[in-house]
N, CA and C atoms as an extended XYZ file, in Angstrom:
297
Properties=species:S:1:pos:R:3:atomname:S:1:resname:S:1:resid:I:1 pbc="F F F"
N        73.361     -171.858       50.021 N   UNK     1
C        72.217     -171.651       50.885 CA  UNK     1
C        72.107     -170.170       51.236 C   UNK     1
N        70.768     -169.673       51.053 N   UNK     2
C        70.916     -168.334       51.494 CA  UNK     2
C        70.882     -167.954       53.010 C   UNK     2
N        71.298     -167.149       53.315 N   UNK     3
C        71.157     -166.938       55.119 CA  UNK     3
C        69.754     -165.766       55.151 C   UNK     3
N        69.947     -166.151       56.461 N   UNK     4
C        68.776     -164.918       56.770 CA  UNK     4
C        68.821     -163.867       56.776 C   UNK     4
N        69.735     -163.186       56.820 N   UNK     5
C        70.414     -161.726       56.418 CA  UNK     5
C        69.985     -161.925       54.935 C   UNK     5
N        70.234     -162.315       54.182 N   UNK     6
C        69.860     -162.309       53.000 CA  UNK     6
C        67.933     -161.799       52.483 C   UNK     6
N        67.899     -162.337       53.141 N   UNK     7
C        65.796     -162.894       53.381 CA  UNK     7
C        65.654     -161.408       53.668 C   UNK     7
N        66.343     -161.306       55.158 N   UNK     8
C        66.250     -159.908       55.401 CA  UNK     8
C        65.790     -158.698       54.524 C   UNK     8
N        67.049     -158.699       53.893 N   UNK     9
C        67.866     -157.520       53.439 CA  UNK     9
C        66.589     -157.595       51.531 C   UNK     9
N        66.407     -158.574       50.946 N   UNK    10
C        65.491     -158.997       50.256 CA  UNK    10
C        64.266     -158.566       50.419 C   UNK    10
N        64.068     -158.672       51.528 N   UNK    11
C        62.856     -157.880       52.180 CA  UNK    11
C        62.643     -156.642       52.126 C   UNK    11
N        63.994     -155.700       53.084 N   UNK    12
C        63.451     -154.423       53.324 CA  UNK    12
C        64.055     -153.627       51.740 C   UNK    12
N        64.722     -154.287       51.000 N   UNK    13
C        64.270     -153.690       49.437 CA  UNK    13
C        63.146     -153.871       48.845 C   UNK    13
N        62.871     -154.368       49.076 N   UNK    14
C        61.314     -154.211       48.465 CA  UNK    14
C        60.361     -153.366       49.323 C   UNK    14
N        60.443     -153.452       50.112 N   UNK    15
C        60.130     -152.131       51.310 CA  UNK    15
C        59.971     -151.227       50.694 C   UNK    15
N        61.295     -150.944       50.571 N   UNK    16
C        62.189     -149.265       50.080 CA  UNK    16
C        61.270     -148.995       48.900 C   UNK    16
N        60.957     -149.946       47.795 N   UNK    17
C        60.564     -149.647       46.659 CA  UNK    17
C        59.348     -149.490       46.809 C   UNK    17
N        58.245     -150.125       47.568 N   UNK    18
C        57.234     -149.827       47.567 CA  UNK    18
C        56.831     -148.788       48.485 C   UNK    18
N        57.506     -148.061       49.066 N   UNK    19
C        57.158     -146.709       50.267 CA  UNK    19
C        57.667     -145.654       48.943 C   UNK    19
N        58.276     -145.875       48.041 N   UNK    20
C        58.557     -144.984       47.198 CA  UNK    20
C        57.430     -145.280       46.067 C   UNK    20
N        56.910     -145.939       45.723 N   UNK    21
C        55.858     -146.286       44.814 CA  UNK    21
C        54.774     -145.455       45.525 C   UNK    21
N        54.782     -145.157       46.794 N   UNK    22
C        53.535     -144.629       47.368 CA  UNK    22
C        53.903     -142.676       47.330 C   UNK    22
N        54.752     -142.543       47.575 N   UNK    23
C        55.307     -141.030       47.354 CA  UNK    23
C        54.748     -140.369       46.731 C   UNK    23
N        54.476     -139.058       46.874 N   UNK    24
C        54.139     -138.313       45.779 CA  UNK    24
C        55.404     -138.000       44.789 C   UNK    24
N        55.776     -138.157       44.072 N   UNK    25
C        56.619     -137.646       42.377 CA  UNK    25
C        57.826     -138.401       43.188 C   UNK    25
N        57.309     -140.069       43.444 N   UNK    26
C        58.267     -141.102       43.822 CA  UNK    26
C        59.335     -141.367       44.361 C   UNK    26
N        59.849     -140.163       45.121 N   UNK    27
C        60.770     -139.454       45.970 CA  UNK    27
C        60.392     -139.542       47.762 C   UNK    27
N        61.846     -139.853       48.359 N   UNK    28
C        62.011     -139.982       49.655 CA  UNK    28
C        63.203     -139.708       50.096 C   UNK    28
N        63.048     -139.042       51.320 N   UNK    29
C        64.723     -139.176       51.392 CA  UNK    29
C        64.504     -140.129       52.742 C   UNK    29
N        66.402     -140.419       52.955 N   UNK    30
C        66.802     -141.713       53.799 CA  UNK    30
C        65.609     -142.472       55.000 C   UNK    30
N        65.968     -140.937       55.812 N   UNK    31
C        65.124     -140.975       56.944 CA  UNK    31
C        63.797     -141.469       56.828 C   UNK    31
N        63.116     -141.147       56.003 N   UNK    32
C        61.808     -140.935       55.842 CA  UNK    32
C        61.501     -142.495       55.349 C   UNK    32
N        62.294     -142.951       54.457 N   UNK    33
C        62.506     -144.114       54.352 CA  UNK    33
C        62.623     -145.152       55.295 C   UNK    33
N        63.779     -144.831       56.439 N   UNK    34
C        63.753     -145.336       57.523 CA  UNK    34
C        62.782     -145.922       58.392 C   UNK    34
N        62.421     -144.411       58.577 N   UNK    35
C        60.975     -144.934       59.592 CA  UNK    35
C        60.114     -145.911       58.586 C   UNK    35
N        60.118     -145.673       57.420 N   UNK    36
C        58.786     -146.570       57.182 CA  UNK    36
C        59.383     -148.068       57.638 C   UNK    36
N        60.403     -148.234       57.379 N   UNK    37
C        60.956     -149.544       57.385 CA  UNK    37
C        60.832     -150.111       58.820 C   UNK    37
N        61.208     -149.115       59.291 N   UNK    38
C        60.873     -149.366       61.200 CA  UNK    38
C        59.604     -150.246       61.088 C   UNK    38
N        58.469     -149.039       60.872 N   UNK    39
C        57.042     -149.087       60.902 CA  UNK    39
C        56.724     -150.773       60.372 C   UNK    39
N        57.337     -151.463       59.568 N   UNK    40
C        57.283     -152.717       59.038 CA  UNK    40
C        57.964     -153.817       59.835 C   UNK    40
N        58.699     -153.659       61.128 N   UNK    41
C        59.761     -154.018       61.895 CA  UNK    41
C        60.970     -154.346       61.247 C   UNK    41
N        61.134     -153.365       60.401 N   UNK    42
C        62.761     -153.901       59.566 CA  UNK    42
C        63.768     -152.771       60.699 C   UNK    42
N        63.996     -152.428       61.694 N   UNK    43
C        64.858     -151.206       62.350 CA  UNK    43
C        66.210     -151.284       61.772 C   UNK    43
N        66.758     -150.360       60.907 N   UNK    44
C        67.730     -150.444       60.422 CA  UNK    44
C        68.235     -149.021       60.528 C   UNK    44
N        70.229     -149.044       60.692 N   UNK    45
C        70.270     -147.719       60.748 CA  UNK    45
C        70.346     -146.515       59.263 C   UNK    45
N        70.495     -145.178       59.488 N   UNK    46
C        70.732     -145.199       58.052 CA  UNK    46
C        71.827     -145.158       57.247 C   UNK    46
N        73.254     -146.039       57.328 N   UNK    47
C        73.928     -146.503       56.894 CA  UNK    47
C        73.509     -147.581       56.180 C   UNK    47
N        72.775     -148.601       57.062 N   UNK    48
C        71.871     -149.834       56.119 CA  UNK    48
C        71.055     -149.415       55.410 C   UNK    48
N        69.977     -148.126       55.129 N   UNK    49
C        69.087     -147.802       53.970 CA  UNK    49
C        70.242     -147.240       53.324 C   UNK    49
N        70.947     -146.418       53.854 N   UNK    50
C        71.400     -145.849       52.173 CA  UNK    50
C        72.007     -146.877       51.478 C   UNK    50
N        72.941     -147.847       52.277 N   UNK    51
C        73.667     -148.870       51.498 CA  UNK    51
C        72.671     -150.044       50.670 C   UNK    51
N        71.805     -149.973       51.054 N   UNK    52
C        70.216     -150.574       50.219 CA  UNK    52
C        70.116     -149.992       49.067 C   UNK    52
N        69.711     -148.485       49.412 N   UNK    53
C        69.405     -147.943       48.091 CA  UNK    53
C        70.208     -147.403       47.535 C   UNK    53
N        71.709     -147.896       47.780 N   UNK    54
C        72.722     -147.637       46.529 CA  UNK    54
C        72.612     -148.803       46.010 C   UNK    54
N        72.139     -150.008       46.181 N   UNK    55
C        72.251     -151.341       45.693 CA  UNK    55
C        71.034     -151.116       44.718 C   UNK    55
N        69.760     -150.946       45.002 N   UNK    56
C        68.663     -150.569       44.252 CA  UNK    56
C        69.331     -149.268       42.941 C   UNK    56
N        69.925     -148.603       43.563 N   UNK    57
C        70.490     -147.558       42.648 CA  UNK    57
C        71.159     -148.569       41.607 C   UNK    57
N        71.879     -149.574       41.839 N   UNK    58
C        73.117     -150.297       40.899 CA  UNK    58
C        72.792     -150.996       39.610 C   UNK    58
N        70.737     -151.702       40.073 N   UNK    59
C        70.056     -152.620       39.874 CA  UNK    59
C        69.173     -151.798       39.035 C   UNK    59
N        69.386     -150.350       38.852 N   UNK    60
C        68.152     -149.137       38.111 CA  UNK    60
C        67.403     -149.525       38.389 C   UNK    60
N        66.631     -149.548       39.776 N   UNK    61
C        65.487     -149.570       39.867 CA  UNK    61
C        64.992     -147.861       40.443 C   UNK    61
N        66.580     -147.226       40.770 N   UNK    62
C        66.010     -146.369       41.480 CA  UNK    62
C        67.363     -145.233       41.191 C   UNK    62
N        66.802     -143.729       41.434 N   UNK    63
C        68.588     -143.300       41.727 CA  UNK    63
C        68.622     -142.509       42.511 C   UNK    63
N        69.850     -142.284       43.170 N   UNK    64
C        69.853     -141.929       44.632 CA  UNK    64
C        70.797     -140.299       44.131 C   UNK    64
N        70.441     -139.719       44.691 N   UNK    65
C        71.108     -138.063       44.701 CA  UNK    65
C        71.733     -137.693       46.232 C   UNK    65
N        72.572     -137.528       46.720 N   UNK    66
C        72.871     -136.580       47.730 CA  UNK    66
C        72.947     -135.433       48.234 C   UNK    66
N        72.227     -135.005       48.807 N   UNK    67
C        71.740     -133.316       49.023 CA  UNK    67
C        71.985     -133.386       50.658 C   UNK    67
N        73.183     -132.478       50.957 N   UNK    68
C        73.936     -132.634       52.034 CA  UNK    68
C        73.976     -133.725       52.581 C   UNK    68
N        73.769     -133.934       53.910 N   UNK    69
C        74.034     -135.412       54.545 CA  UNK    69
C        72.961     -136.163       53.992 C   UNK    69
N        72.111     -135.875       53.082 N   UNK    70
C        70.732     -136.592       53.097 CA  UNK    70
C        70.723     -137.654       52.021 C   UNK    70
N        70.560     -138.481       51.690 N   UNK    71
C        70.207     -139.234       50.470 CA  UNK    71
C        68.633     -138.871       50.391 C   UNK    71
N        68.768     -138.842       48.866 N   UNK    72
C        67.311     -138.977       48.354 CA  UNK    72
C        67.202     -139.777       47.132 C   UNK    72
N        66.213     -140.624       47.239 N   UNK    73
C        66.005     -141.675       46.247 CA  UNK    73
C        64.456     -141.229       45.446 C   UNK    73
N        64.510     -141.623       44.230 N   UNK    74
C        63.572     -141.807       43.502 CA  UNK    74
C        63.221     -142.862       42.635 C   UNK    74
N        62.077     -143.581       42.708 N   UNK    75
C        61.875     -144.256       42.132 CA  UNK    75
C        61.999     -144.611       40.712 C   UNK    75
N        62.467     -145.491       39.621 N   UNK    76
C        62.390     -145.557       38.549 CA  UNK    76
C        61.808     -146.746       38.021 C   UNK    76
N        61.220     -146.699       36.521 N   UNK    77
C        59.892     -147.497       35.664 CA  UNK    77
C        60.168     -148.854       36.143 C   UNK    77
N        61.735     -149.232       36.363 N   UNK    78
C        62.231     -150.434       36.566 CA  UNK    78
C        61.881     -151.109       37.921 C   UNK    78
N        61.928     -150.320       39.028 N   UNK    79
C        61.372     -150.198       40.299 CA  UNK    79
C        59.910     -150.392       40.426 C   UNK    79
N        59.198     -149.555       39.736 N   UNK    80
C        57.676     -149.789       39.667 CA  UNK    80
C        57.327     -151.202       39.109 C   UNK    80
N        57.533     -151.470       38.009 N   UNK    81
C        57.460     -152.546       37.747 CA  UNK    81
C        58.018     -153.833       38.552 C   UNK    81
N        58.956     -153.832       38.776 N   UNK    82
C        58.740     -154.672       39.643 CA  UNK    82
C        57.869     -154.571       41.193 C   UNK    82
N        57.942     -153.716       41.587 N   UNK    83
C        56.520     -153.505       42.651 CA  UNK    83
C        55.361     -154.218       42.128 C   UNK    83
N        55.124     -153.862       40.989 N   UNK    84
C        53.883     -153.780       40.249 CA  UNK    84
C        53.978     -155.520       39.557 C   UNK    84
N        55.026     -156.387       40.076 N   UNK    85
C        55.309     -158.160       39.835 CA  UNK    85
C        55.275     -158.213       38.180 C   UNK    85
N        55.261     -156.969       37.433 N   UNK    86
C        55.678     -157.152       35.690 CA  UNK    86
C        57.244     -157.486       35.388 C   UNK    86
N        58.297     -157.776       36.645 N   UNK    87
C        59.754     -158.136       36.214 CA  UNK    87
C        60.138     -158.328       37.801 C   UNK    87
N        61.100     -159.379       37.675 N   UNK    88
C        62.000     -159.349       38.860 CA  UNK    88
C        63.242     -158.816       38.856 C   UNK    88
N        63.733     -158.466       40.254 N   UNK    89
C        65.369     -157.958       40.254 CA  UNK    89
C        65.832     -158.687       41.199 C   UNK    89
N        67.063     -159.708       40.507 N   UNK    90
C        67.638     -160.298       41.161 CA  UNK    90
C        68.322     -159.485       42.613 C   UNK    90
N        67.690     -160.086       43.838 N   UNK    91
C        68.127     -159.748       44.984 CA  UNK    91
C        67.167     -158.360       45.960 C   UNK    91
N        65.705     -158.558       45.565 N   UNK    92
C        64.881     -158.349       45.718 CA  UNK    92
C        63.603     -159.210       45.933 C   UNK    92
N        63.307     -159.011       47.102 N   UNK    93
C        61.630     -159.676       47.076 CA  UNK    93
C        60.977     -159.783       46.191 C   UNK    93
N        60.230     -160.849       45.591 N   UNK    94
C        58.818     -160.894       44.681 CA  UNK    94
C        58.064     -160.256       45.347 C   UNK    94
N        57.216     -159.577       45.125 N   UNK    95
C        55.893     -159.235       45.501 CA  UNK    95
C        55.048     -160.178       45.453 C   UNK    95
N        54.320     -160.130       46.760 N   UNK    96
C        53.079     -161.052       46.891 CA  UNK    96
C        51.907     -160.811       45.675 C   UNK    96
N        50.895     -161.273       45.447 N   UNK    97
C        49.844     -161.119       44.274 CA  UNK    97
C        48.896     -160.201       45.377 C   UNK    97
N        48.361     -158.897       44.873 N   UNK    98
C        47.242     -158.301       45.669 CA  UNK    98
C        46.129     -159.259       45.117 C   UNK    98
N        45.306     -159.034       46.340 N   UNK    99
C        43.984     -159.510       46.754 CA  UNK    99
C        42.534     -158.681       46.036 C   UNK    99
């Protein structure tokens, strides 16, 4: 049975991927990430995004660089696409169908 932490956490990856789908040259770092996630009511600290988007990092959807304390993630084809509902990644949200 999955728990709700699970649902959760399912959730604000797909978050992550689609605030980076919106980026200009598909790049964010942690923080910036953060807040969006806030902005969605996911409040997480950024120990929980980066540990997200090292998981997204694991799954190539994405890869994460460290530039001093900062993580920065960028999106990759694998990431888009699934945003974009052409593939799933196990342990990630489906995307809803746009309207």
């Amino acid at each position: 049975m999955t728990s709700f932490n699970d649902f959760v956490l399912r959730d604000l990856r797909l978050c992550l991927l689609r605030a980076l789908a919106e980026q200009p040259g598909y790049t964010a770092n942690e923080v910036l990430l953060q807040k969006v996630a806030a902005g969605y009511g996911m409040s997480r600290t950024r120990e929980v995004i980066r540990t997200e988007l090292n998981f997204l990092a694991d799954v190539s959807a994405i890869t994460v660089v460290n530039q001093g304390s900062y993580a920065i993630a960028t999106l990759h084809r694998r990431g888009q696409d699934h945003v974009d509902g052409l593939i799933e990644i196990a342990g990630v949200k489906k995307p809803s169908p746009k309207e």
